[in-house]
N, CA, C, O and CB atoms as a CASP TS submission, in Angstrom:
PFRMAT TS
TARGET T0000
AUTHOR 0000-0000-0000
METHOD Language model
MODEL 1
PARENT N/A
ATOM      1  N   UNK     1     108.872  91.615-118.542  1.00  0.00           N
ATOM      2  CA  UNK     1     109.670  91.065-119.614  1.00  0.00           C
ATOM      3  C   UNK     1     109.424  89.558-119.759  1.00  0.00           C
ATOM      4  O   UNK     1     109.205  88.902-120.777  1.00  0.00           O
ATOM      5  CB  UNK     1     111.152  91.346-119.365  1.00  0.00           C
ATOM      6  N   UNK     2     109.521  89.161-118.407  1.00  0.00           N
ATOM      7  CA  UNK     2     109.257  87.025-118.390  1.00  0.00           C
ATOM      8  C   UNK     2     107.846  87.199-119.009  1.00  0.00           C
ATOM      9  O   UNK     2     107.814  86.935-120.211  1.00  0.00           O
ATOM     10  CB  UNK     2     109.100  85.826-116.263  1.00  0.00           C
ATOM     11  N   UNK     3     106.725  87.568-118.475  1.00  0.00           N
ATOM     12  CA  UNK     3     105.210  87.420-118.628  1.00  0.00           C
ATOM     13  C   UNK     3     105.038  87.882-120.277  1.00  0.00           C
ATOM     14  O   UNK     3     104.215  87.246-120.935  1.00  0.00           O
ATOM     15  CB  UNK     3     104.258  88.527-117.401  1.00  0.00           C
ATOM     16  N   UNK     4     105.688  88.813-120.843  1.00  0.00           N
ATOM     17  CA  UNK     4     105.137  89.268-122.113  1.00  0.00           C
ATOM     18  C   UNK     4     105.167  88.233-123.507  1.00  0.00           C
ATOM     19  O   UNK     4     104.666  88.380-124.622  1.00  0.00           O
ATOM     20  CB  UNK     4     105.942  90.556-122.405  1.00  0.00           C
ATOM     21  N   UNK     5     106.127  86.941-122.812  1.00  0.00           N
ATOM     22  CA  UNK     5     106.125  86.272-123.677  1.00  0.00           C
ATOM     23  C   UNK     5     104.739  85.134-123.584  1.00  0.00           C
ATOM     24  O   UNK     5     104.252  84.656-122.560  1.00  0.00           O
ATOM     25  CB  UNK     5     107.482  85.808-123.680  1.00  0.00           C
ATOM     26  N   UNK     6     104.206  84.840-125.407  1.00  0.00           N
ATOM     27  CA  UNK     6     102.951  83.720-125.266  1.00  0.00           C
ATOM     28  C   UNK     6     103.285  82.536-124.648  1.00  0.00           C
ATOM     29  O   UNK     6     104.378  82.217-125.115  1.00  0.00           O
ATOM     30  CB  UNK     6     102.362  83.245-126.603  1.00  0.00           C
ATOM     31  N   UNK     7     102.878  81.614-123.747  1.00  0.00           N
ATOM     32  CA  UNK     7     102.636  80.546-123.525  1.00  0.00           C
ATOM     33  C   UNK     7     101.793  80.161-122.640  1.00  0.00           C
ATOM     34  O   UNK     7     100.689  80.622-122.350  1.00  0.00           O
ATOM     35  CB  UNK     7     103.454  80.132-123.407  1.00  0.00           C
ATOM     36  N   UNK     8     102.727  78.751-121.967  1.00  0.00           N
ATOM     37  CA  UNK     8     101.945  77.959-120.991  1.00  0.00           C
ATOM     38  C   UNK     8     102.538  78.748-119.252  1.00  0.00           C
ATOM     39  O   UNK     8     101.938  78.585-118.190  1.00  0.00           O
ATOM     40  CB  UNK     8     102.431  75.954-121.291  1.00  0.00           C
ATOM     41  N   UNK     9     103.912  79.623-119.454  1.00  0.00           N
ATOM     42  CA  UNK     9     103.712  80.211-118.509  1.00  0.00           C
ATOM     43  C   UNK     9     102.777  81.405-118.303  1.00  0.00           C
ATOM     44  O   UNK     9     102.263  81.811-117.261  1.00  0.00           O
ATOM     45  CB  UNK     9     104.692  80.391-118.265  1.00  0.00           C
ATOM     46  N   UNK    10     102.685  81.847-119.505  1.00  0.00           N
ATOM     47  CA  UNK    10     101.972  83.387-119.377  1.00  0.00           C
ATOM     48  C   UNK    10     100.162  82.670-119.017  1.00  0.00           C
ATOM     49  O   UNK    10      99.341  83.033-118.174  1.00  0.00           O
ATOM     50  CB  UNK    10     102.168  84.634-121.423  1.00  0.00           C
ATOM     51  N   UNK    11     100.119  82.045-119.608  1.00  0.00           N
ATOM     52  CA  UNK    11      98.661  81.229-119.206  1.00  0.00           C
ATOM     53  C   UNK    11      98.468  80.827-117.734  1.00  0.00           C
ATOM     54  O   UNK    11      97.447  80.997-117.067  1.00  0.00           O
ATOM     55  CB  UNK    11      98.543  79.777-120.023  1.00  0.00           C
ATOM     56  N   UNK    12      99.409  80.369-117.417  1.00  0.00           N
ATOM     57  CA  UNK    12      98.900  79.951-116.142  1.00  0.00           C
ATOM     58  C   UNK    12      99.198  80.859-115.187  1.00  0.00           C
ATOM     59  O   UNK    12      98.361  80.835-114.285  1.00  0.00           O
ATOM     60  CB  UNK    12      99.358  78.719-115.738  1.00  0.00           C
ATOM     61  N   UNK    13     100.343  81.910-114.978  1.00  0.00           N
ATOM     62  CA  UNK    13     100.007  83.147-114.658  1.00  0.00           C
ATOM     63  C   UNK    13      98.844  84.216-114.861  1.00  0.00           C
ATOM     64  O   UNK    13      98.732  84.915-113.854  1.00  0.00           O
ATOM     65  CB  UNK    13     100.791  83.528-114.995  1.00  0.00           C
ATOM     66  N   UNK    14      97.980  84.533-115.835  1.00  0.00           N
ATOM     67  CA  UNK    14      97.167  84.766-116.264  1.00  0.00           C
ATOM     68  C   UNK    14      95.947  84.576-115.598  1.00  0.00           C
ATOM     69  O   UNK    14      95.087  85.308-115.108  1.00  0.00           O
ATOM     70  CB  UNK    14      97.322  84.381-117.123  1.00  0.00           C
ATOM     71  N   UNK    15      96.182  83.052-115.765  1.00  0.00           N
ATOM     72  CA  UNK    15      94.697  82.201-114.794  1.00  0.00           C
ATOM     73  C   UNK    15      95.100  82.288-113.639  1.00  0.00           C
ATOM     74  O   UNK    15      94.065  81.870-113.121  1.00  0.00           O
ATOM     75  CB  UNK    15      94.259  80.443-114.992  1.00  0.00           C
ATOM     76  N   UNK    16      95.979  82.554-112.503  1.00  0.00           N
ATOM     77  CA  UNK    16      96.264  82.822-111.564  1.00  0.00           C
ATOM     78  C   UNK    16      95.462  83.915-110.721  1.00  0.00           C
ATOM     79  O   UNK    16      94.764  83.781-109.716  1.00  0.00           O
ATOM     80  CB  UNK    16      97.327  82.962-111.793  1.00  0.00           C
ATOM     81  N   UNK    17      95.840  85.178-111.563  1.00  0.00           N
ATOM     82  CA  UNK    17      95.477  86.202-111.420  1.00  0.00           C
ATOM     83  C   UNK    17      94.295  86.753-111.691  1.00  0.00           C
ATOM     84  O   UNK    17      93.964  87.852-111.245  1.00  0.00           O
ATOM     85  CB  UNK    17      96.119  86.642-111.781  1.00  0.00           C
ATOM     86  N   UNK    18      93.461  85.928-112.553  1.00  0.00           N
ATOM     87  CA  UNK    18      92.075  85.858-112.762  1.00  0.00           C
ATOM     88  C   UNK    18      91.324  84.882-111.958  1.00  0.00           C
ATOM     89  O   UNK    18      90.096  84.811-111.903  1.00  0.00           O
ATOM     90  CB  UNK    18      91.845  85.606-114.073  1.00  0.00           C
ATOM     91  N   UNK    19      92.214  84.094-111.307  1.00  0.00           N
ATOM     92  CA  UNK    19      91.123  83.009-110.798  1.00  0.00           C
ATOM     93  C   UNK    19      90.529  81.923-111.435  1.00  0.00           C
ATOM     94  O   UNK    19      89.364  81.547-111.311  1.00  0.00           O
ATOM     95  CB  UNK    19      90.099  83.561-110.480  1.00  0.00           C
ATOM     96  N   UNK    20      91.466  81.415-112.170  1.00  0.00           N
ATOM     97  CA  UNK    20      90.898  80.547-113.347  1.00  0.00           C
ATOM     98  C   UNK    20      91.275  79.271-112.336  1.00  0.00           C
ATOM     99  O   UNK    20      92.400  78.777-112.400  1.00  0.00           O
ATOM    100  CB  UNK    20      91.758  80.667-115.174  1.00  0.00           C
ATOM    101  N   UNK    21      90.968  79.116-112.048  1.00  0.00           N
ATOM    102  CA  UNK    21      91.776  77.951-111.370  1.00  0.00           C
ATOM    103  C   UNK    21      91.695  76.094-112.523  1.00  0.00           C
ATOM    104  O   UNK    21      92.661  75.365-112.750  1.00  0.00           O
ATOM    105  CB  UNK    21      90.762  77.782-109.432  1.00  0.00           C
ATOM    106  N   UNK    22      90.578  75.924-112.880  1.00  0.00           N
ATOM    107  CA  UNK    22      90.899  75.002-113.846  1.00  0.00           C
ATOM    108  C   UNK    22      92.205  74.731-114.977  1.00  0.00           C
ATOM    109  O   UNK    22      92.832  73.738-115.346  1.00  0.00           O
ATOM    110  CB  UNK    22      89.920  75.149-114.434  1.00  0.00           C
ATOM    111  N   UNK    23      92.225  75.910-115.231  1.00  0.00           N
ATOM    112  CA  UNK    23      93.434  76.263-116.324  1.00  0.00           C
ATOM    113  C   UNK    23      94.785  76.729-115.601  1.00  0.00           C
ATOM    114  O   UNK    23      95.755  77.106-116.259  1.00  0.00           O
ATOM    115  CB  UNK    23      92.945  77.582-117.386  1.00  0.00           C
ATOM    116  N   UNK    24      94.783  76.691-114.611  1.00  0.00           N
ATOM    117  CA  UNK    24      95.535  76.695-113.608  1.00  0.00           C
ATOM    118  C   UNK    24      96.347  75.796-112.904  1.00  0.00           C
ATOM    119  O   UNK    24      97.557  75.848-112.686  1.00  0.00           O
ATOM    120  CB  UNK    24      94.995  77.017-113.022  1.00  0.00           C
ATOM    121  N   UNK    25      95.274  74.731-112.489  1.00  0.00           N
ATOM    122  CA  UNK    25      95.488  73.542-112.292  1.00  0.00           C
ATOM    123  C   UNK    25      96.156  72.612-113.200  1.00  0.00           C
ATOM    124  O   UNK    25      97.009  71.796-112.850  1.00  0.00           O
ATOM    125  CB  UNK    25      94.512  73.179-112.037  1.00  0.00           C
ATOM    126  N   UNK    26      95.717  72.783-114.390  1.00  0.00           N
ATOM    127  CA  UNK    26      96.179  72.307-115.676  1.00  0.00           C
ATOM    128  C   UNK    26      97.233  72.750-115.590  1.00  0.00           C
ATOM    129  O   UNK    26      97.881  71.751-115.278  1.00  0.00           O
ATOM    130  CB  UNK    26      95.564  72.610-116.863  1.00  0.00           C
ATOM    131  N   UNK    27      97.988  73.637-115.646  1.00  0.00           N
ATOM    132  CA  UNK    27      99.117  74.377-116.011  1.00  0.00           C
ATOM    133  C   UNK    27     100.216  73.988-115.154  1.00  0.00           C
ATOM    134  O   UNK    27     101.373  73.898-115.564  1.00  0.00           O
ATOM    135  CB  UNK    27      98.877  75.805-115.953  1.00  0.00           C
ATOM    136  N   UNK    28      99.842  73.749-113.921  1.00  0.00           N
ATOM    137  CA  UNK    28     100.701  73.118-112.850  1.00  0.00           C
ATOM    138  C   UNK    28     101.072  71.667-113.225  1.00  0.00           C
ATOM    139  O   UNK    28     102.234  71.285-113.366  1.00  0.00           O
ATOM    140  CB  UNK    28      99.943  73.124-111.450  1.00  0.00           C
ATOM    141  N   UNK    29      99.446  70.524-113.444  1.00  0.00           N
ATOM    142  CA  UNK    29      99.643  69.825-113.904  1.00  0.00           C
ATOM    143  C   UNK    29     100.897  68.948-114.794  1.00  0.00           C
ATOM    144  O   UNK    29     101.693  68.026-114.616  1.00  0.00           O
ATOM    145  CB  UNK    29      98.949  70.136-114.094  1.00  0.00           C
ATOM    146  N   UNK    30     100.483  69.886-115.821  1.00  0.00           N
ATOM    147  CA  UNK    30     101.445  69.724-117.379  1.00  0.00           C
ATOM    148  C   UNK    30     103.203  70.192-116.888  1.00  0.00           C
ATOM    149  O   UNK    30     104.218  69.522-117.079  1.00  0.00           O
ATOM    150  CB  UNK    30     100.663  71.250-118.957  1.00  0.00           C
ATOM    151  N   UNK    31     103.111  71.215-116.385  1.00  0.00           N
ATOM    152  CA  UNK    31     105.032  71.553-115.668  1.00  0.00           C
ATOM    153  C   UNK    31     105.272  70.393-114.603  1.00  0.00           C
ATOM    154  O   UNK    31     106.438  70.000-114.596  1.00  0.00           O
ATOM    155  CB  UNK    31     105.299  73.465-114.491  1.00  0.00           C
ATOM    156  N   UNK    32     104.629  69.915-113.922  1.00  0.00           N
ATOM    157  CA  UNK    32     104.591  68.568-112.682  1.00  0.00           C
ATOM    158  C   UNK    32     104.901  67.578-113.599  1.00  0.00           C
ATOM    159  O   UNK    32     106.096  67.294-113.527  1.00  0.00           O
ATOM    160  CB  UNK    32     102.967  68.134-111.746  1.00  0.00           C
ATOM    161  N   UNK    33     104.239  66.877-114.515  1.00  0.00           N
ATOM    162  CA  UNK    33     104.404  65.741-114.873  1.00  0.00           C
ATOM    163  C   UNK    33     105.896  66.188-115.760  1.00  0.00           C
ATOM    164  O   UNK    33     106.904  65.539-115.484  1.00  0.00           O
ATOM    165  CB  UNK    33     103.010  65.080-115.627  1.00  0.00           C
ATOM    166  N   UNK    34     105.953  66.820-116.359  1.00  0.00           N
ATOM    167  CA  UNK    34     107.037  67.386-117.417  1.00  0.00           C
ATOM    168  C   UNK    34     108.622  67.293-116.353  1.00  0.00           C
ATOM    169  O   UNK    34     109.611  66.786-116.883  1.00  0.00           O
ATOM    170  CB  UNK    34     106.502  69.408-118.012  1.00  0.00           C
ATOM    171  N   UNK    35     108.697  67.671-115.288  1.00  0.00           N
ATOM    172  CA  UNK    35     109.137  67.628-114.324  1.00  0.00           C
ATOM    173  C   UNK    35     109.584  66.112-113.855  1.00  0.00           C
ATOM    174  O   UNK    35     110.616  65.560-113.475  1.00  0.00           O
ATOM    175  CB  UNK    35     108.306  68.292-113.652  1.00  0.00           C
ATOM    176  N   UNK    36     108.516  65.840-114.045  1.00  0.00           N
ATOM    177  CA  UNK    36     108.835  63.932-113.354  1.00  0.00           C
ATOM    178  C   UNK    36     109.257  63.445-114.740  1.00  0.00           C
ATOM    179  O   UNK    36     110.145  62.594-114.798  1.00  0.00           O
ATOM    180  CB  UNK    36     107.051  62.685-112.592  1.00  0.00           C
ATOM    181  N   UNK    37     108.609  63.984-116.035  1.00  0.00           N
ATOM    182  CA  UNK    37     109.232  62.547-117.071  1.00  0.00           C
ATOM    183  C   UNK    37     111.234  63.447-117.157  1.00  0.00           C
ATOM    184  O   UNK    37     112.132  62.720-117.580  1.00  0.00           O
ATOM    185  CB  UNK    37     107.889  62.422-119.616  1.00  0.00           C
ATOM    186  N   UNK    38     111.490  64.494-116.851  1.00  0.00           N
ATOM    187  CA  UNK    38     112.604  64.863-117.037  1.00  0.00           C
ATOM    188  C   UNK    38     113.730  64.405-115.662  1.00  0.00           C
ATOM    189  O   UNK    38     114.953  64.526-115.723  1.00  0.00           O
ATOM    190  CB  UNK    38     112.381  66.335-117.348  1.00  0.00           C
ATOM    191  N   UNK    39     113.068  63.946-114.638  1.00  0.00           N
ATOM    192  CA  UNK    39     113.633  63.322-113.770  1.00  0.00           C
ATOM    193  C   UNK    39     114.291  62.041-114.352  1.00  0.00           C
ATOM    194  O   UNK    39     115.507  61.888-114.472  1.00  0.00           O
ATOM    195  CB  UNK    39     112.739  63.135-112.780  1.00  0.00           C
ATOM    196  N   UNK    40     113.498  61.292-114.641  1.00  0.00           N
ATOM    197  CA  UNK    40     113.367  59.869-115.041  1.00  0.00           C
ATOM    198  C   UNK    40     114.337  59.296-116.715  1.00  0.00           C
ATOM    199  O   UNK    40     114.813  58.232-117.111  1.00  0.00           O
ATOM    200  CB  UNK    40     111.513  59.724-115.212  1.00  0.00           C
ATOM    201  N   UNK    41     114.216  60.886-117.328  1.00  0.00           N
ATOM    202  CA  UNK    41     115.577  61.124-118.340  1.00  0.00           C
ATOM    203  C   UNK    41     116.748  60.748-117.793  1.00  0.00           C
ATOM    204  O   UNK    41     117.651  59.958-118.071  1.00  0.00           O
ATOM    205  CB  UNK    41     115.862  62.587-118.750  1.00  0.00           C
ATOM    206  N   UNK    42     116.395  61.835-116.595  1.00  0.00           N
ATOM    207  CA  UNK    42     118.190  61.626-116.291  1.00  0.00           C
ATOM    208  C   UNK    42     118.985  60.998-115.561  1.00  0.00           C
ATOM    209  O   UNK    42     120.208  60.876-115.500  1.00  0.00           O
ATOM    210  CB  UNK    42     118.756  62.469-115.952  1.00  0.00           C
ATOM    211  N   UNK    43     117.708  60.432-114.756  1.00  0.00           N
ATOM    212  CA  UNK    43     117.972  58.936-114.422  1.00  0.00           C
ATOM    213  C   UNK    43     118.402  57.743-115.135  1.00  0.00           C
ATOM    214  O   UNK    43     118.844  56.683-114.691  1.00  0.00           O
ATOM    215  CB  UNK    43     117.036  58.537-114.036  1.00  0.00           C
ATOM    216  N   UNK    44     118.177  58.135-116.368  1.00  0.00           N
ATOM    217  CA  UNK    44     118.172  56.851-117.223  1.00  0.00           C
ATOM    218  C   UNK    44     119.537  57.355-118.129  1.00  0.00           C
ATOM    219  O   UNK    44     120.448  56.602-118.473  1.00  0.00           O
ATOM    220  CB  UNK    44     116.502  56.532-118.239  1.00  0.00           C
ATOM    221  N   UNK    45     119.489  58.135-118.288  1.00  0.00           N
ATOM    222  CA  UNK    45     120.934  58.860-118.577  1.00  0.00           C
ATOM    223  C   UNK    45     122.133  58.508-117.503  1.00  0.00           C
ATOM    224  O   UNK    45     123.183  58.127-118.022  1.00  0.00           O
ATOM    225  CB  UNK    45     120.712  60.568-118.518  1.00  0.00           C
ATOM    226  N   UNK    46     122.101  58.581-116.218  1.00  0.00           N
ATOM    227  CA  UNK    46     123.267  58.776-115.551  1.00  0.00           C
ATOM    228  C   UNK    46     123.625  56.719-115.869  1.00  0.00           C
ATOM    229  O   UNK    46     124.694  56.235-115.498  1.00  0.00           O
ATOM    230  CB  UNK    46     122.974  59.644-113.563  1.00  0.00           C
ATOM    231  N   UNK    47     122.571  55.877-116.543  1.00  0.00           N
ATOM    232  CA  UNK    47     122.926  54.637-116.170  1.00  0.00           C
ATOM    233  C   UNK    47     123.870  54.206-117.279  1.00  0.00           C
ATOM    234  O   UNK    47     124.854  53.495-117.072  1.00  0.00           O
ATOM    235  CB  UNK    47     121.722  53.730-115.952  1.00  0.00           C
ATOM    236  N   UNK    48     123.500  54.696-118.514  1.00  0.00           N
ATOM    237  CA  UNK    48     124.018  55.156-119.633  1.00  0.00           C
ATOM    238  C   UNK    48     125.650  55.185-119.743  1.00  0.00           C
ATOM    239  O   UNK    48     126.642  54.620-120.204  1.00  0.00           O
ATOM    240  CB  UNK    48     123.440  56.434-119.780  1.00  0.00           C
ATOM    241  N   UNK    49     125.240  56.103-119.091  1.00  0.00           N
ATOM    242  CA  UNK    49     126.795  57.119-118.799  1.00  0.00           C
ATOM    243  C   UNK    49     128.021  56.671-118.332  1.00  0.00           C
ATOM    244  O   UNK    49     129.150  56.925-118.751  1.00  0.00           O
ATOM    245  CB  UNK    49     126.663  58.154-117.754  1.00  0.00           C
ATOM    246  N   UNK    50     127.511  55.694-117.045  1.00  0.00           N
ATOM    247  CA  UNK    50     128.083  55.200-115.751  1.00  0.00           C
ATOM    248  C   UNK    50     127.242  54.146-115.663  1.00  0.00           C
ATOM    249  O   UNK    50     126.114  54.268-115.187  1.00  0.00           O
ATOM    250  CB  UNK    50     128.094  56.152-114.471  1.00  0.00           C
ATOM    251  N   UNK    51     127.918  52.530-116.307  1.00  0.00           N
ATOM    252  CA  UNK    51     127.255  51.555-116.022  1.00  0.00           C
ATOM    253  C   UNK    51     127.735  50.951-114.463  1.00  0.00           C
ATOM    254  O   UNK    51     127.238  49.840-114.281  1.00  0.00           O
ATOM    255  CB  UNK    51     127.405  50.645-117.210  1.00  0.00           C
ATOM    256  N   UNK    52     128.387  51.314-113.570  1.00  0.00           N
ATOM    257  CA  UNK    52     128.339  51.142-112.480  1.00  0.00           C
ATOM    258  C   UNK    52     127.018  51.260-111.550  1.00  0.00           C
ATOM    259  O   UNK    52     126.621  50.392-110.773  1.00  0.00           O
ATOM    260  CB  UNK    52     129.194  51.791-112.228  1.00  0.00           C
ATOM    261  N   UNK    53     126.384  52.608-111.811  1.00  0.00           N
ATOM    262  CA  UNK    53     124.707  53.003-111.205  1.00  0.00           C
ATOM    263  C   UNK    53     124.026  51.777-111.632  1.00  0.00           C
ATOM    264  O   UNK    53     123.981  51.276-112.755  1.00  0.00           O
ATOM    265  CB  UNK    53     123.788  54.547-111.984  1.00  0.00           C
ATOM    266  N   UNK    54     123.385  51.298-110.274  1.00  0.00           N
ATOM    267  CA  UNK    54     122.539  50.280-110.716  1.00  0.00           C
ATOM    268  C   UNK    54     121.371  50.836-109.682  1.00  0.00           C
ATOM    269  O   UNK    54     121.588  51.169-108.517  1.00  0.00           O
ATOM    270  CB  UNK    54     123.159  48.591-110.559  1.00  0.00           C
ATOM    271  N   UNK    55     120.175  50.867-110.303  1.00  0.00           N
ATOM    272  CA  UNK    55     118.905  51.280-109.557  1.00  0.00           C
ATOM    273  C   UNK    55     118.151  50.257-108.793  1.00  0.00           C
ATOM    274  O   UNK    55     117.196  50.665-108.133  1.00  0.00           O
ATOM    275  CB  UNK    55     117.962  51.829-110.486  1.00  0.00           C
ATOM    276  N   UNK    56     118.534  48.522-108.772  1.00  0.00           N
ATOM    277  CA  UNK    56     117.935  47.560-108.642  1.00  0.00           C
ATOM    278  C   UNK    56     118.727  47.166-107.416  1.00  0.00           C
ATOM    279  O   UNK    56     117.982  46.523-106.676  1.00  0.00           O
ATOM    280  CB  UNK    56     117.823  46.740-109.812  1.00  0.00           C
ATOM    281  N   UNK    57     120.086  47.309-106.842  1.00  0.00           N
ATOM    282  CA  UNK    57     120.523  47.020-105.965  1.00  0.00           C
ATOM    283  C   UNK    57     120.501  48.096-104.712  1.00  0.00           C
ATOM    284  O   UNK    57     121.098  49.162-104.559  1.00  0.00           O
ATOM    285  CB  UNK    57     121.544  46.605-106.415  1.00  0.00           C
ATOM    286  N   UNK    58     119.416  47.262-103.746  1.00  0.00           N
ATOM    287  CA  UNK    58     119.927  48.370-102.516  1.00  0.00           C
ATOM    288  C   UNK    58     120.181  47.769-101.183  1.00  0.00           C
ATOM    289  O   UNK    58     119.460  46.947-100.617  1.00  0.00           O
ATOM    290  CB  UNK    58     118.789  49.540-102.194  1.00  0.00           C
ATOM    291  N   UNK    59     121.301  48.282-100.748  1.00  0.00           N
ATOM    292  CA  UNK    59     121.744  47.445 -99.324  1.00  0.00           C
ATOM    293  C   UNK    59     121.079  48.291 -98.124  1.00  0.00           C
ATOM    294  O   UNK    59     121.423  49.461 -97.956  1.00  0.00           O
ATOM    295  CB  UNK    59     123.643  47.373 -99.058  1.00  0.00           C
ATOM    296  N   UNK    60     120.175  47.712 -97.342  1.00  0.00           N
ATOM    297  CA  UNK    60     119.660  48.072 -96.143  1.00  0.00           C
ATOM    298  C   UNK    60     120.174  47.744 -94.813  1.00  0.00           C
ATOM    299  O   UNK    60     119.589  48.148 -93.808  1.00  0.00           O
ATOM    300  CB  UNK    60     118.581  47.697 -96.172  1.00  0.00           C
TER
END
């Protein structure tokens, strides 16, 4: 049911299972970085939100 749908998951599942590994790699790639710029959203969101969060102050 997940796999029958077109995309970038069914692709890189696909190339998985074929051994594609270039398109594979890619595929990991593109969800990794997608991953980090959605981190960095909501990072920038929680400062937004809650001007108390400050990312520049750290006590060691």
């Amino acid at each position: 049911m997940i796999f029958s749908l077109d995309g970038l998951g069914l692709l890189g599942f696909e190339s998985a299972i074929s051994r594609d590994y270039p398109v594979m790699f890619a595929t990991l790639y593109f969800f990794t970085l997608l991953g980090l710029v959605l981190n960095i959203i909501g990072d920038l969101t929680y400062t937004a939100v809650d001007p108390r969060i400050d990312f520049e102050k750290r006590d060691t």
